[in-house]
Biopython code that builds the backbone (N, CA, C, O; Angstrom):
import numpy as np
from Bio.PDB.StructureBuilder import StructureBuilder

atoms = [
    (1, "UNK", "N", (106.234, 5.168, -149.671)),
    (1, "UNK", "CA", (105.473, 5.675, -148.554)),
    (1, "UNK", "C", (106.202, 5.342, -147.253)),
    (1, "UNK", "O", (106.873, 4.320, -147.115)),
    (2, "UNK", "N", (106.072, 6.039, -146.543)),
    (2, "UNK", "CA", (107.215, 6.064, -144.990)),
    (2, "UNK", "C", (106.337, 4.985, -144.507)),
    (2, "UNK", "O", (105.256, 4.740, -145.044)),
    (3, "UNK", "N", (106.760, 4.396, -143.580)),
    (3, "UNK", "CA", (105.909, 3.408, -142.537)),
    (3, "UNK", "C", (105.317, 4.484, -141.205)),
    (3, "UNK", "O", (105.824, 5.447, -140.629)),
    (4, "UNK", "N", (104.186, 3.867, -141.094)),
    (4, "UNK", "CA", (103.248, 4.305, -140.171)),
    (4, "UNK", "C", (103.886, 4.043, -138.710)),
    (4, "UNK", "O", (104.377, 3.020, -138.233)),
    (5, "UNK", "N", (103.693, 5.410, -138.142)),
    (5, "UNK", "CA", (104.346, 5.792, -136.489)),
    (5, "UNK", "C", (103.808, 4.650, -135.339)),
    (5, "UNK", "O", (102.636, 4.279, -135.291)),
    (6, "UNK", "N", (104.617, 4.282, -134.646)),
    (6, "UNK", "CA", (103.686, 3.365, -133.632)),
    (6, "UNK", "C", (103.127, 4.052, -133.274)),
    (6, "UNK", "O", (103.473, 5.227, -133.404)),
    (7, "UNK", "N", (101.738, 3.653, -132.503)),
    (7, "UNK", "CA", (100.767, 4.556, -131.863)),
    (7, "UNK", "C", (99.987, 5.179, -132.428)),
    (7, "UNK", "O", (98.997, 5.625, -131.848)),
    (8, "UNK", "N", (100.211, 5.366, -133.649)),
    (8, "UNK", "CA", (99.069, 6.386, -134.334)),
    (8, "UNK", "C", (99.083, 6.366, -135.314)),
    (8, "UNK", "O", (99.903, 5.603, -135.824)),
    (9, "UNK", "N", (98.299, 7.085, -136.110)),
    (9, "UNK", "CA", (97.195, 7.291, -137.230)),
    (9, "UNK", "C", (96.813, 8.389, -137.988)),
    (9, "UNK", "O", (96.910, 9.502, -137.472)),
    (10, "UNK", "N", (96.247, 8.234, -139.524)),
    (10, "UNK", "CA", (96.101, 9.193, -140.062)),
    (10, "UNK", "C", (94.206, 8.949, -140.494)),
    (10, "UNK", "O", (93.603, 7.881, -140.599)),
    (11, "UNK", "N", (93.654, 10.420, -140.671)),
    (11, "UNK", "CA", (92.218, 10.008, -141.341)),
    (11, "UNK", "C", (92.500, 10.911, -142.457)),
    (11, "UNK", "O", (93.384, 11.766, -142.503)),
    (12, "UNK", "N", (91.296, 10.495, -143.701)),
    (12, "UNK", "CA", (91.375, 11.459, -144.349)),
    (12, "UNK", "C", (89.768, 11.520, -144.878)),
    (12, "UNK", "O", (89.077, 10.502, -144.909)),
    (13, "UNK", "N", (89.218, 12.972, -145.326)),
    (13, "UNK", "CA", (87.783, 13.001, -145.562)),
    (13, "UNK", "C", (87.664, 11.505, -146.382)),
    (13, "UNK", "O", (88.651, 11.016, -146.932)),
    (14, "UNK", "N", (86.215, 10.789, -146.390)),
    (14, "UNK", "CA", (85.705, 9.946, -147.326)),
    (14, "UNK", "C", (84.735, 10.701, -148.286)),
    (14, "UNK", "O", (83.550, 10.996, -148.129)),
    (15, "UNK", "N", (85.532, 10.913, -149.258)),
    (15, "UNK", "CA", (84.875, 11.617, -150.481)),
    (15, "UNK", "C", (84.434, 10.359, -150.773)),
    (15, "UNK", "O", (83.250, 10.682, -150.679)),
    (16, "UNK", "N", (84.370, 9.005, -151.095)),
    (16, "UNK", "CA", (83.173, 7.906, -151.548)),
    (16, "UNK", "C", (81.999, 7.914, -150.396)),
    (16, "UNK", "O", (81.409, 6.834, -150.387)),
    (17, "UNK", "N", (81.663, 8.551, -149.732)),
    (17, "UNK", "CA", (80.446, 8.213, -148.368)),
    (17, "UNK", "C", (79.122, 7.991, -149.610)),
    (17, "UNK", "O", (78.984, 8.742, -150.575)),
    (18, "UNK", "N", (78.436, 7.064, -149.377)),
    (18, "UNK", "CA", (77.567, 7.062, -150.271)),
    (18, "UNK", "C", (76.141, 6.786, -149.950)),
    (18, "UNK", "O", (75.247, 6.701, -150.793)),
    (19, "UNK", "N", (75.954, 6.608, -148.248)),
    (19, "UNK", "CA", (75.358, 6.520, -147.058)),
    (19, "UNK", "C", (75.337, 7.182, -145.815)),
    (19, "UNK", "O", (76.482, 7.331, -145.389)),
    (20, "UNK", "N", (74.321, 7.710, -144.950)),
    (20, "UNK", "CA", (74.533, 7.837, -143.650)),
    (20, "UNK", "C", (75.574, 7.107, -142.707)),
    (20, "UNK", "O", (76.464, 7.719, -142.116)),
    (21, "UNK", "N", (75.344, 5.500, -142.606)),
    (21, "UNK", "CA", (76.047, 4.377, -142.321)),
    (21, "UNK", "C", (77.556, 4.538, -142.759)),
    (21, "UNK", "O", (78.397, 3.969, -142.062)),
    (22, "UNK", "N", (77.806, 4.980, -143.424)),
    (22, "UNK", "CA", (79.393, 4.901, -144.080)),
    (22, "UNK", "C", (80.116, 6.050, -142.890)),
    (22, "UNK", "O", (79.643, 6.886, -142.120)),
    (23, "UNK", "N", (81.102, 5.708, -143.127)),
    (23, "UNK", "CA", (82.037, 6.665, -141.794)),
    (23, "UNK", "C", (82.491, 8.161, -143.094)),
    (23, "UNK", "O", (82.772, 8.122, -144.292)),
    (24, "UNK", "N", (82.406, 8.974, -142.402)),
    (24, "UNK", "CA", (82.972, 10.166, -142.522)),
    (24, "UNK", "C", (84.575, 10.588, -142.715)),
    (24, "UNK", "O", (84.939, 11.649, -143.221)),
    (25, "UNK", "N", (85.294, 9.738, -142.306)),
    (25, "UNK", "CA", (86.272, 10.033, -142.130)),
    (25, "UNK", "C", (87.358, 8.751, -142.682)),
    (25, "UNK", "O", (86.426, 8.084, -143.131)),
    (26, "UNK", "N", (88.080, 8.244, -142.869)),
    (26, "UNK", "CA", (88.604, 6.888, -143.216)),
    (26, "UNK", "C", (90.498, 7.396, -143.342)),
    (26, "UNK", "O", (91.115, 8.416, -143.650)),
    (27, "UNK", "N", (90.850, 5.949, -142.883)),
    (27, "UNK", "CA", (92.513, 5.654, -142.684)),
    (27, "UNK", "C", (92.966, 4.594, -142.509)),
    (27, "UNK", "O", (92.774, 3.476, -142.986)),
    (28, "UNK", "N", (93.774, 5.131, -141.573)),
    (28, "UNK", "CA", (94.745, 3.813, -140.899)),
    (28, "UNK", "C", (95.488, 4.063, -139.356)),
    (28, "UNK", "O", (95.569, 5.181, -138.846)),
    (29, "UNK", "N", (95.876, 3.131, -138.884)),
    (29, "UNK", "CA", (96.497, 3.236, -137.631)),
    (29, "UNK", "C", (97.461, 1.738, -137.128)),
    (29, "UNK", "O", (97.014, 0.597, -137.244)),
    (30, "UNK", "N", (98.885, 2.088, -136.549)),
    (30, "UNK", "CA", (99.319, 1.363, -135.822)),
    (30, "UNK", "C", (99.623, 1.352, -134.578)),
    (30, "UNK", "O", (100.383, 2.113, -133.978)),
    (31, "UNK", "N", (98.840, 0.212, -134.070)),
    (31, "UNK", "CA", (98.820, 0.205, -132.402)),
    (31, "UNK", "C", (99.567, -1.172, -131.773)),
    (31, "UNK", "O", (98.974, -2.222, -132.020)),
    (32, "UNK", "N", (100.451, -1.244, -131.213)),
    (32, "UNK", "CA", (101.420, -2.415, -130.727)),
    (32, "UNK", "C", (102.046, -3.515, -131.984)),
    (32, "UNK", "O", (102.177, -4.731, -132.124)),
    (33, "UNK", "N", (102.310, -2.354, -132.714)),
    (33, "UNK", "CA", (103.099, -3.254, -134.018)),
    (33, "UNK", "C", (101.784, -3.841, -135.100)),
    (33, "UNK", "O", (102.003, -4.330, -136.209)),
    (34, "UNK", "N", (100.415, -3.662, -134.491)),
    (34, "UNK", "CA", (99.894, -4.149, -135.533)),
    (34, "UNK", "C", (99.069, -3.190, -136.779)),
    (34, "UNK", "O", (98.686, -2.126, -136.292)),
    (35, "UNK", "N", (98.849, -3.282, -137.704)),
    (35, "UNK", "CA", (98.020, -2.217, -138.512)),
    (35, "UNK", "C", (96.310, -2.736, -138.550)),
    (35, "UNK", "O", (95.674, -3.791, -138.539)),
    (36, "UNK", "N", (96.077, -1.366, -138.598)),
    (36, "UNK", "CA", (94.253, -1.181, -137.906)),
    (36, "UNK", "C", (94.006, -0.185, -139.583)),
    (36, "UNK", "O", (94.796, 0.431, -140.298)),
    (37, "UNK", "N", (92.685, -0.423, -139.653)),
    (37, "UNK", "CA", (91.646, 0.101, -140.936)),
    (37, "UNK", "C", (91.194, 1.518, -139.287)),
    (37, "UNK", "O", (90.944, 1.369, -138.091)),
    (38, "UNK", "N", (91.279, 2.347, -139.927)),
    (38, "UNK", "CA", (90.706, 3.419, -139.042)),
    (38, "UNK", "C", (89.073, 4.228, -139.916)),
    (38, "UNK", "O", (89.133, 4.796, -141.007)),
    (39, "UNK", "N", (87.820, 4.068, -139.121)),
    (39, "UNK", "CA", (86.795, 5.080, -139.422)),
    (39, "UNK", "C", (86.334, 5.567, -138.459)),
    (39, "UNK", "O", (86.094, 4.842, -137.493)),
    (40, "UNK", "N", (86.029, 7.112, -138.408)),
    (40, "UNK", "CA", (85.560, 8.082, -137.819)),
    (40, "UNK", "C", (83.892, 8.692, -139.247)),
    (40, "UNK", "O", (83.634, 8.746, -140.450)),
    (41, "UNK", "N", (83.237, 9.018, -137.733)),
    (41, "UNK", "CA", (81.888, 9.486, -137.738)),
    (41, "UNK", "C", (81.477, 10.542, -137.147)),
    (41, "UNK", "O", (81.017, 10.411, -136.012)),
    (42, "UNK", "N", (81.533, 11.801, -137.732)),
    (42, "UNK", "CA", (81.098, 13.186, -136.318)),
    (42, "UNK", "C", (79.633, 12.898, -136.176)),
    (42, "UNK", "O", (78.692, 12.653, -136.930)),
    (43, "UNK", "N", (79.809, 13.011, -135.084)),
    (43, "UNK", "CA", (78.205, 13.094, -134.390)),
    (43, "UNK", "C", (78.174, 14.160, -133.405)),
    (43, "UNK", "O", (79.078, 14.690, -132.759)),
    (44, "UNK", "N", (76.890, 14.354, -133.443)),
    (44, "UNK", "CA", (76.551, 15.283, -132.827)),
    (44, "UNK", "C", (75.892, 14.770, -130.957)),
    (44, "UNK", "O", (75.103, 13.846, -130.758)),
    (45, "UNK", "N", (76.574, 15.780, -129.718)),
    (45, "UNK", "CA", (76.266, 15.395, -128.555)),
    (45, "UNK", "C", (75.546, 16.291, -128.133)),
    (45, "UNK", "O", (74.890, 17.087, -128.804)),
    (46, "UNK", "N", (75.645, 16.195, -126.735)),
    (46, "UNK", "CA", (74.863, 17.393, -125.983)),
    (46, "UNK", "C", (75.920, 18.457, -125.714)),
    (46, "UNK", "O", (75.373, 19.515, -125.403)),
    (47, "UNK", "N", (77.325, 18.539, -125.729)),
    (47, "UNK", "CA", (78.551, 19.345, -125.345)),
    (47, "UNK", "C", (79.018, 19.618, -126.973)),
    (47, "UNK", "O", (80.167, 20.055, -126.910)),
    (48, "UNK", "N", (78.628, 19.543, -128.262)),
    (48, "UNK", "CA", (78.674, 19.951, -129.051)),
    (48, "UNK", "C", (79.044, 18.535, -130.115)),
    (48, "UNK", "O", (78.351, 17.565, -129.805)),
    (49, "UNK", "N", (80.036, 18.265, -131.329)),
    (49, "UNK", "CA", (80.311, 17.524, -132.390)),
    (49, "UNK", "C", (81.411, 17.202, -131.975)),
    (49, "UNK", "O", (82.235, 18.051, -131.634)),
    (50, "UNK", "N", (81.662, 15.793, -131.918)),
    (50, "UNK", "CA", (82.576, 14.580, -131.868)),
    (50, "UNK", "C", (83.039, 13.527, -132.515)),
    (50, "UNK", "O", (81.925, 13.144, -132.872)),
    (51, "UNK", "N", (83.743, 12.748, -132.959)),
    (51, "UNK", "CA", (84.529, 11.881, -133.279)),
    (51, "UNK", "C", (84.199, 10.417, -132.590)),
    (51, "UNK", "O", (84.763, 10.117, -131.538)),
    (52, "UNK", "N", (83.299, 9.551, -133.200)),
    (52, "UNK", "CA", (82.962, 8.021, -133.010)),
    (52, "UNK", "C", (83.803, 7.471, -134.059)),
    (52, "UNK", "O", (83.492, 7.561, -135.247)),
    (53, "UNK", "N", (85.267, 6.687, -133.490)),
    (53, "UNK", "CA", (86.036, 5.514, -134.145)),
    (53, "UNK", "C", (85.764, 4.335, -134.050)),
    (53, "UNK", "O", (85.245, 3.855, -133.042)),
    (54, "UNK", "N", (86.085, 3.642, -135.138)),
    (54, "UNK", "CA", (86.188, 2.512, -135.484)),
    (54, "UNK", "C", (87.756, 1.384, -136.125)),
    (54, "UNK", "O", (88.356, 1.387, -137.200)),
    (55, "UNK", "N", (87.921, 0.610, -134.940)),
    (55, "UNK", "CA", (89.194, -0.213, -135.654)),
    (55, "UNK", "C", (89.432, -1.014, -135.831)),
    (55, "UNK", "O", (89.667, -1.793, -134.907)),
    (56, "UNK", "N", (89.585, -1.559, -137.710)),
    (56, "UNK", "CA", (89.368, -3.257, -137.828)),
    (56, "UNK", "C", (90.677, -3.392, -138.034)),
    (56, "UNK", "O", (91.271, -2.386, -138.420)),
    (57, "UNK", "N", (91.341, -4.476, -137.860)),
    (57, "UNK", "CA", (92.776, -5.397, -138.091)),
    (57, "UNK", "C", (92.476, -5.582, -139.023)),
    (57, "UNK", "O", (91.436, -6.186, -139.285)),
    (58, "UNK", "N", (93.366, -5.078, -139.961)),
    (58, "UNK", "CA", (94.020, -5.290, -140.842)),
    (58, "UNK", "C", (94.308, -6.878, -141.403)),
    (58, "UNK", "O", (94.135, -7.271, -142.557)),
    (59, "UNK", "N", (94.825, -7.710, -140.179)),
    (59, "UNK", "CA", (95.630, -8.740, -140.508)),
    (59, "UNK", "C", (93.879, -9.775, -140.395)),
    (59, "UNK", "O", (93.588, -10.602, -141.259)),
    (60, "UNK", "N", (93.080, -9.506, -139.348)),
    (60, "UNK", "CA", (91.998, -10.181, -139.166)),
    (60, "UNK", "C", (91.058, -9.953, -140.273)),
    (60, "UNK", "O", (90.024, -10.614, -140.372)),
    (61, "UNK", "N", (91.344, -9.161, -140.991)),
    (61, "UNK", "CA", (90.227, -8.939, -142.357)),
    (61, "UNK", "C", (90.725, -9.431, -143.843)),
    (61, "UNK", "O", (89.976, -9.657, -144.794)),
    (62, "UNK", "N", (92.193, -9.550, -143.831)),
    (62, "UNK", "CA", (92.648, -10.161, -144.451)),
    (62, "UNK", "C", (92.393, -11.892, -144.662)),
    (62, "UNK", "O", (92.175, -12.496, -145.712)),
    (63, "UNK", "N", (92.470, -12.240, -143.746)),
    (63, "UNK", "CA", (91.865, -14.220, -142.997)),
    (63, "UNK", "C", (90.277, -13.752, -143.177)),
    (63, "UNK", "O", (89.369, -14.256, -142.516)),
    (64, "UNK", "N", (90.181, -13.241, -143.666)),
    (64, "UNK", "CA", (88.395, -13.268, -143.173)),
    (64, "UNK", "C", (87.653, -13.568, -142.039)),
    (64, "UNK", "O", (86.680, -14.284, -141.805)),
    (65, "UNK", "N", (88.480, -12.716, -141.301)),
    (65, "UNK", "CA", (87.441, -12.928, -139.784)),
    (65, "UNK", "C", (87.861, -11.902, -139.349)),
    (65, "UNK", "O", (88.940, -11.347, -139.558)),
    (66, "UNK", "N", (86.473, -11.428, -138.321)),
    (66, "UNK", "CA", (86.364, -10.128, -137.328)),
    (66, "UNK", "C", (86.989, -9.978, -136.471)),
    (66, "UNK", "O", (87.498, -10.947, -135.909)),
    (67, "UNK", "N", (87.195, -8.663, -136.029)),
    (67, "UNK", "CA", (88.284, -8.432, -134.578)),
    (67, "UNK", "C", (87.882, -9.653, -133.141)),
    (67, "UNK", "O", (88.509, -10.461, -132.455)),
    (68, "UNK", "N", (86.333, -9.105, -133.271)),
    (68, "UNK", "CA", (85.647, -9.895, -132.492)),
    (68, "UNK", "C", (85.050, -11.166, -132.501)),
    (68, "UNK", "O", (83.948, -11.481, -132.051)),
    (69, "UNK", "N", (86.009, -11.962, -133.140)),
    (69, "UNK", "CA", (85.242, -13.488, -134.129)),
    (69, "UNK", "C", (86.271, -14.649, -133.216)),
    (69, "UNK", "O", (87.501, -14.711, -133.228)),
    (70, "UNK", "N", (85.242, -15.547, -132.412)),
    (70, "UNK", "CA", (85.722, -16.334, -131.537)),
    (70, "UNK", "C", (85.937, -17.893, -132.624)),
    (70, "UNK", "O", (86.578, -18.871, -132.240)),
    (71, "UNK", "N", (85.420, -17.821, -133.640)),
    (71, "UNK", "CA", (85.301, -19.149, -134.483)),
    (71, "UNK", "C", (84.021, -19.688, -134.483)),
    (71, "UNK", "O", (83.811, -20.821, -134.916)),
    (72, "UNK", "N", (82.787, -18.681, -133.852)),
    (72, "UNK", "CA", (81.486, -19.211, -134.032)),
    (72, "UNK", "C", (80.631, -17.909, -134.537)),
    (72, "UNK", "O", (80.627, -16.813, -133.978)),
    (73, "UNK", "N", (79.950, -18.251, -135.651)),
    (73, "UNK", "CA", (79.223, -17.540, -136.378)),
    (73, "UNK", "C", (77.727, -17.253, -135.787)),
    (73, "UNK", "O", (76.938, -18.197, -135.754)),
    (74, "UNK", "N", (77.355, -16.066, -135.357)),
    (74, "UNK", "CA", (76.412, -16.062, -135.056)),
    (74, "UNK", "C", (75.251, -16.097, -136.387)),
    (74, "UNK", "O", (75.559, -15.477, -137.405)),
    (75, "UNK", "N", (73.901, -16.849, -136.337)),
    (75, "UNK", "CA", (72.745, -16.668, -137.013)),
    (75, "UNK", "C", (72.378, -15.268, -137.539)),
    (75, "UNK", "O", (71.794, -14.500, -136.775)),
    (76, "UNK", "N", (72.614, -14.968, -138.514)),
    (76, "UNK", "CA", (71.987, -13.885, -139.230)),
    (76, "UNK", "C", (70.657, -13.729, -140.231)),
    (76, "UNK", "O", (70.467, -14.665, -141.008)),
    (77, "UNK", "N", (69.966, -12.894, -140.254)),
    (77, "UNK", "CA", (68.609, -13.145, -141.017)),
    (77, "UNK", "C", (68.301, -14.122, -141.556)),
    (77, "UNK", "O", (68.667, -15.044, -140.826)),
    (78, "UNK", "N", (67.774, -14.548, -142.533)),
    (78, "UNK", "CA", (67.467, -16.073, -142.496)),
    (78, "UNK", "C", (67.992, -17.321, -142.014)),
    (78, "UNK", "O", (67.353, -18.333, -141.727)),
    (79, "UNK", "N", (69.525, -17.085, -141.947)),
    (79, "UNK", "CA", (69.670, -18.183, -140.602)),
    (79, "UNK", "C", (69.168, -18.625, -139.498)),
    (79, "UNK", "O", (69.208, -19.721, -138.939)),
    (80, "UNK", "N", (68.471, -17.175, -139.147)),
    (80, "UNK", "CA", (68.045, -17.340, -137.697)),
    (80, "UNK", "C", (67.168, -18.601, -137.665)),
    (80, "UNK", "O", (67.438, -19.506, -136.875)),
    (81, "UNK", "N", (66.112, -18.681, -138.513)),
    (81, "UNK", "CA", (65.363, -19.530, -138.819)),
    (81, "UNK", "C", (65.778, -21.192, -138.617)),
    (81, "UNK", "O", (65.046, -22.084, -138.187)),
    (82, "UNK", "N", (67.056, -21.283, -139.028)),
    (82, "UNK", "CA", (67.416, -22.733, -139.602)),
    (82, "UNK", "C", (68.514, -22.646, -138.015)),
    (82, "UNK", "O", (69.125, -23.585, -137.503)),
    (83, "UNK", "N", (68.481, -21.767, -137.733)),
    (83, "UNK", "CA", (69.193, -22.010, -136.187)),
    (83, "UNK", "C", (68.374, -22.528, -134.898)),
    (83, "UNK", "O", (68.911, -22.880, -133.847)),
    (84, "UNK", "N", (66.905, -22.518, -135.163)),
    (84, "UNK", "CA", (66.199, -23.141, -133.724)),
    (84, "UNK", "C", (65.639, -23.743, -134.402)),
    (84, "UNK", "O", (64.922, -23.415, -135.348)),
    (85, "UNK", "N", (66.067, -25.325, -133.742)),
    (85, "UNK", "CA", (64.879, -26.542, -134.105)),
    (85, "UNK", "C", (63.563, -26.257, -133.985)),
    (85, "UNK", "O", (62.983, -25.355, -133.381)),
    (86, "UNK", "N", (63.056, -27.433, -134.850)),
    (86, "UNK", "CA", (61.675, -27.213, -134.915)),
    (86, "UNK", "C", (61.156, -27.745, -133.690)),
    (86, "UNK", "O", (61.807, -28.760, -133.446)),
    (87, "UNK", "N", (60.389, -27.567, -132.901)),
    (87, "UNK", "CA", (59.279, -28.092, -131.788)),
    (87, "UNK", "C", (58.196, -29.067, -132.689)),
    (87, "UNK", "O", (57.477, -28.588, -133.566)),
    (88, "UNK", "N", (58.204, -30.522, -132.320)),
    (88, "UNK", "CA", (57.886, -31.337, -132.708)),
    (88, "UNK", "C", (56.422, -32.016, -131.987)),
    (88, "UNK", "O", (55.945, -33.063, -132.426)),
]
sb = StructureBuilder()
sb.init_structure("model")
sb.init_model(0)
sb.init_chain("A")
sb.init_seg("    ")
for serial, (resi, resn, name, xyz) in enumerate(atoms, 1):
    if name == "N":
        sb.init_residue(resn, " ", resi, " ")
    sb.init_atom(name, np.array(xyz, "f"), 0.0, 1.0, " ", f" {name:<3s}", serial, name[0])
structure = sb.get_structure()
C-alpha cells in the first residue's frame, strides 16, 4: 500500500454502520506527519446535506488515551456517584 499524502485523506462508505451513532463514512488521514482515524456523518442543514468529521490519532488510541485526554478522567455514570463525597 503507497503511504498516505501529507495533508490528506481518504473515506470510504461504512458498509458495517449498525447504528444512527456510527459515522457514515470511515478512513484515514495525515496531517503534520501524524496519522488520524477519519469519520464522516451527512447531515442534513438548512442550505442542504453536509459532511460532520471526526479525527482520532491514531498514535493516541493506540496508548489508550483520547485526543483530548489531559491525564484526568472525568466521572462517568456510576462514577459520578463515587465522585462527590458524601455530606455528613
Amino acid at each position: 500500500m503507497n503511504p498516505q499524502r501529507e495533508n490528506s485523506g481518504i473515506l470510504f462508505k461504512n458498509d458495517r454502520k449498525a447504528s444512527q451513532r456510527h459515522p457514515d463514512y470511515k478512513g484515514n488521514a495525515t496531517i503534520g506527519g501524524e496519522e488520524f482515524y477519519l469519520s464522516a456523518w451527512v447531515k442534513q442543514g438548512r442550505n442542504g446535506k453536509f459532511l460532520s468529521l471526526s479525527f482520532t490519532s491514531k498514535t493516541d488510541q493506540r496508548e489508550g488515551a483520547r485526543a483530548d485526554d489531559d491525564g484526568l478522567r472525568q466521572p462517568q455514570g456510576d462514577d459520578l456517584d463515587a465522585a462527590i463525597p458524601p455530606r455528613w
